[in-house]
C-alpha positions in Angstrom: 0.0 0.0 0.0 1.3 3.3 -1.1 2.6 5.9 1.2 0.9 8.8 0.3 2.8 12.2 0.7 0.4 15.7 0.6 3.4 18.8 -0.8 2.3 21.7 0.6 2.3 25.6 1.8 0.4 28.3 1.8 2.8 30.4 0.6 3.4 29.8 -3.2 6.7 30.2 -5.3 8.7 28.7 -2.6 9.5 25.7 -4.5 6.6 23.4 -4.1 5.6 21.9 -7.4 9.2 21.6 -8.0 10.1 19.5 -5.0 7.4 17.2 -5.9 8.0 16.8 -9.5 11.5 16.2 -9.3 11.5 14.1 -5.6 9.3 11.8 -7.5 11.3 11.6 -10.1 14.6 10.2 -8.4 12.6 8.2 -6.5 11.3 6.5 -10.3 15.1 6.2 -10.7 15.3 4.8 -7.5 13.2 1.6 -9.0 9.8 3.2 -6.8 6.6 3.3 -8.2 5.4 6.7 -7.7 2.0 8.8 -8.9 2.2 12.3 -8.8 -1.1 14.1 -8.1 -1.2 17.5 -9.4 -4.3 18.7 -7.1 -3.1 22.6 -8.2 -5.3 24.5 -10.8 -2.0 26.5 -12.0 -1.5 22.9 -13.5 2.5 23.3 -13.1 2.7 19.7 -12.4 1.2 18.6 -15.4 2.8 21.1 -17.5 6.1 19.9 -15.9 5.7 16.4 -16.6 5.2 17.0 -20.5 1.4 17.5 -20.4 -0.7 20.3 -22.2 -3.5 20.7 -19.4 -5.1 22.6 -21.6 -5.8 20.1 -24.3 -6.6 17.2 -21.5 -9.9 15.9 -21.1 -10.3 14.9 -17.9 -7.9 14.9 -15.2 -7.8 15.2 -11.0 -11.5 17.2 -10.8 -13.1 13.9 -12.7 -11.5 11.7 -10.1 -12.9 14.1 -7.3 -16.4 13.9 -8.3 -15.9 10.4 -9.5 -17.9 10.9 -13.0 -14.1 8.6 -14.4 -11.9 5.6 -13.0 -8.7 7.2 -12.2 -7.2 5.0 -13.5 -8.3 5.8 -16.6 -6.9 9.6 -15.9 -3.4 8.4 -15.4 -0.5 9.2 -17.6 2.9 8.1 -18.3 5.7 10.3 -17.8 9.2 10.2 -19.6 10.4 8.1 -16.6 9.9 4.7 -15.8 7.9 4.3 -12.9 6.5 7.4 -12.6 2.8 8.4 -13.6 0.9 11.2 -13.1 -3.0 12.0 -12.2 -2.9 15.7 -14.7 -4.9 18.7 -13.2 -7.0 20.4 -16.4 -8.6 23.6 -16.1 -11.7 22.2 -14.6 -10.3 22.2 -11.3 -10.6 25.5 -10.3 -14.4 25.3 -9.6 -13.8 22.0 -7.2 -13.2 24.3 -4.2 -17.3 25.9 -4.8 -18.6 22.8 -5.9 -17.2 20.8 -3.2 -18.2 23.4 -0.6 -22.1 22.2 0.6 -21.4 18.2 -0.8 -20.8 15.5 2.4 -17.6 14.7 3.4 -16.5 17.2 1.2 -13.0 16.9 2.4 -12.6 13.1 2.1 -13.4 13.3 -2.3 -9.4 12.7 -2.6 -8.9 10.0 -0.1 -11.9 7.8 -1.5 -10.3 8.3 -5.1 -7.4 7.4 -4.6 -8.3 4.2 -2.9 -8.7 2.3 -6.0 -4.7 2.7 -7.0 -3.0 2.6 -3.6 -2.0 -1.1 -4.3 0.0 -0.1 -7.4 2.6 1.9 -5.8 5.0 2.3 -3.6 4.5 6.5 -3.2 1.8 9.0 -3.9 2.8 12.6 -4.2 0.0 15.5 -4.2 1.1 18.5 -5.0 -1.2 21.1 -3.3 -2.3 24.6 -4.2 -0.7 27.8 -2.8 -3.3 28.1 -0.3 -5.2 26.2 2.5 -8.6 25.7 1.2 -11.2 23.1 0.1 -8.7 21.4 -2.1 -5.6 21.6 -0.1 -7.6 20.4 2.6 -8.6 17.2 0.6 -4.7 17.0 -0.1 -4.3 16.8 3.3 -7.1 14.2 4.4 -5.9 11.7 1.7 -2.0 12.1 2.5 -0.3 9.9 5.3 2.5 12.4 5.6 3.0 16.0 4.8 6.1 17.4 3.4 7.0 21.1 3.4 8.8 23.0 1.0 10.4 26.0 2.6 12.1 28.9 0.8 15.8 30.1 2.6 14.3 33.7 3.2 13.1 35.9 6.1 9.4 35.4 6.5 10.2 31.1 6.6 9.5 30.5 10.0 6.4 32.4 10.5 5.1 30.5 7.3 5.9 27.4 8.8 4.4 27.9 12.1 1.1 28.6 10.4 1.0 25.9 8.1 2.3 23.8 11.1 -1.1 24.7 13.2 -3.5 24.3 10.0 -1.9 20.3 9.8 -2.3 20.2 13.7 -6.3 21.5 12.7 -6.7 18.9 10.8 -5.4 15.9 12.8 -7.4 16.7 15.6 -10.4 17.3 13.4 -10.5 15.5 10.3 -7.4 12.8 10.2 -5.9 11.7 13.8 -2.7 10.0 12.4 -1.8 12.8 9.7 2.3 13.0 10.6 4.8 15.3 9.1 7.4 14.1 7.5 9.6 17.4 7.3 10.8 20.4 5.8 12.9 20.6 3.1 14.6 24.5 2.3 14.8 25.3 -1.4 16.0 28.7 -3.2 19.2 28.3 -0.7 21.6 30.6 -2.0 25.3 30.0 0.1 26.5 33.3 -0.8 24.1 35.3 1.1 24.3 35.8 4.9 20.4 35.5 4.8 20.3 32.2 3.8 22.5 30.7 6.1 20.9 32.7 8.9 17.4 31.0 8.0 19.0 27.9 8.0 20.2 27.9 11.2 16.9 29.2 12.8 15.0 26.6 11.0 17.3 23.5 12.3 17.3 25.6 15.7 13.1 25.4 16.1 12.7 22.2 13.8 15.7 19.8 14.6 14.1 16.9 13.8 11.6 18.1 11.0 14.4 19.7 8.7 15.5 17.6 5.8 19.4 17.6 6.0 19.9 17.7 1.8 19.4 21.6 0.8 18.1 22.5 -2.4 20.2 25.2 -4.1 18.8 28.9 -5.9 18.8 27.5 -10.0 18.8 28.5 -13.7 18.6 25.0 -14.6 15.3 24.2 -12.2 13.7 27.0 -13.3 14.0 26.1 -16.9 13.1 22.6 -17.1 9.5 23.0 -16.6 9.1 25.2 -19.6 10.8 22.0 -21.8 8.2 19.6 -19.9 10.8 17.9 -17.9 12.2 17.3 -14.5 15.6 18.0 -13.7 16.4 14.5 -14.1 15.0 14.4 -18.0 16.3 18.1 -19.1 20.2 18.2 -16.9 20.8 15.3 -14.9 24.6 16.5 -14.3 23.4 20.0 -13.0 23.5 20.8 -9.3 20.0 21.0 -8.9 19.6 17.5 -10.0 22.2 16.6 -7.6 20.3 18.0 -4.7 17.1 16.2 -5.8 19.3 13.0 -5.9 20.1 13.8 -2.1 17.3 14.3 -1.0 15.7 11.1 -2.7 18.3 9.1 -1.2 17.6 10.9 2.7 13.8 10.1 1.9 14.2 6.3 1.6 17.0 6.5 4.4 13.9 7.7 6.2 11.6 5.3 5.0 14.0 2.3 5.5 14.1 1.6 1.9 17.6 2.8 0.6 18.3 1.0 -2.8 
């Protein structure tokens, strides 16, 4: 049965659909079977991963209201292993629709029941914000990871989006654990960044991620090619930090390969 990891903050362009992406990615490589859910209307996922979102016909939202099988919404990637479960432009009337229906925030658990079995890992990549659909995100995920940006508001981000999970364990999903933090956009040369570094270990010793993802031209670029790091500059340092961090995660998980 898959463990199923929810990517989120509230706070957006801090590196969040890019951690998922390219995490589940090296863990593909890693010989895991891994489905990325991109539960984001922005669709970066999907766009990432070599989709036109805009062409799709049905994607995450069908699986929500369950008019399709998801598996019959799931894609192939360029990598072995990995799939993905495309958001299309419907999605971005999920959070009204969803608002009066029962169990509104359990839509993305139930779907995602029926492909569990078939993988090792389940990545949802959330939207920039703590509503209706971040909230199913949530609900469905056995573990939440959280991408943090190396900059000055960081810790107060965290702390808030560190109370909304506590919400919604004691309200909606008692054994919802997080995983940890991992800090992206770290630039070494700047006295800020190191300084955020060091508070973030200092409050969250045991809920930082060790492997530091660096400030890069090469991540920024590969989702406008449709591709991970891994596909579009394998040799580059992001990919390198991806690799890391892949490796910590099933160091974590007890499944080093």
């Amino acid at each position: 049965m898959a463990h199923i990891i929810s990517v989120v903050n509230q706070k957006g362009g801090v590196g969040k659909t890019t951690t998922a992406l390219n995490l589940a990615a090296f863990l593909a490589e890693a010989g895991k079977f891994v489905l990325l859910v991109d539960l984001d209307p922005q669709a970066n996922a999907t766009s990432g991963a070599g989709l036109d979102h805009k062409t799709l016909p049905a994607g995450v939202y069908e699986a929500l209201i369950g008019s399709h099988s998801i598996r019959n919404l799931i894609h192939k990637t360029e990598h072995d292993g990995l799939k993905i479960l495309p958001a299309t432009q419907a999605l971005a009337g999920a959070s009204v629709e969803l608002v009066n229906a029962d169990e509104r925030e359990h839509f993305l658990r139930k779907a995602l029941l029926e492909v569990r079995n078939d993988y090792d890992y389940i990545f949802i990549d959330n939207p920039p914000s703590l509503g209706m659909i971040t909230l199913n995100g949530l609900v469905a995920a056995d573990s939440v990871l959280i991408p943090v940006q190396a900059e000055y508001y960081a810790l107060e981000g965290l702390s808030q989006l560190l109370n909304t999970v506590n919400l919604v364990r004691d309200n909606l999903k008692p054994s919802l654990d997080v995983m940890g933090a991992v800090i992206t956009m770290y630039d070494s040369r700047t006295k800020l960044s190191k300084e955020v570094l060091e508070e973030l270990y200092r409050y969250f010793p045991d809920k930082i991620f060790r492997s530091v993802i660096p400030r890069s031209v090469r991540l920024a670029e590969a989702p406008s090619f449709g591709k991970t790091i891994l596909g579009y500059d394998p040799k580059s340092k992001g990919a390198r930090a991806y690799e890391r961090l892949a490796r910590e995660f099933l160091m974590r998980e007890g499944g080093l390969v």
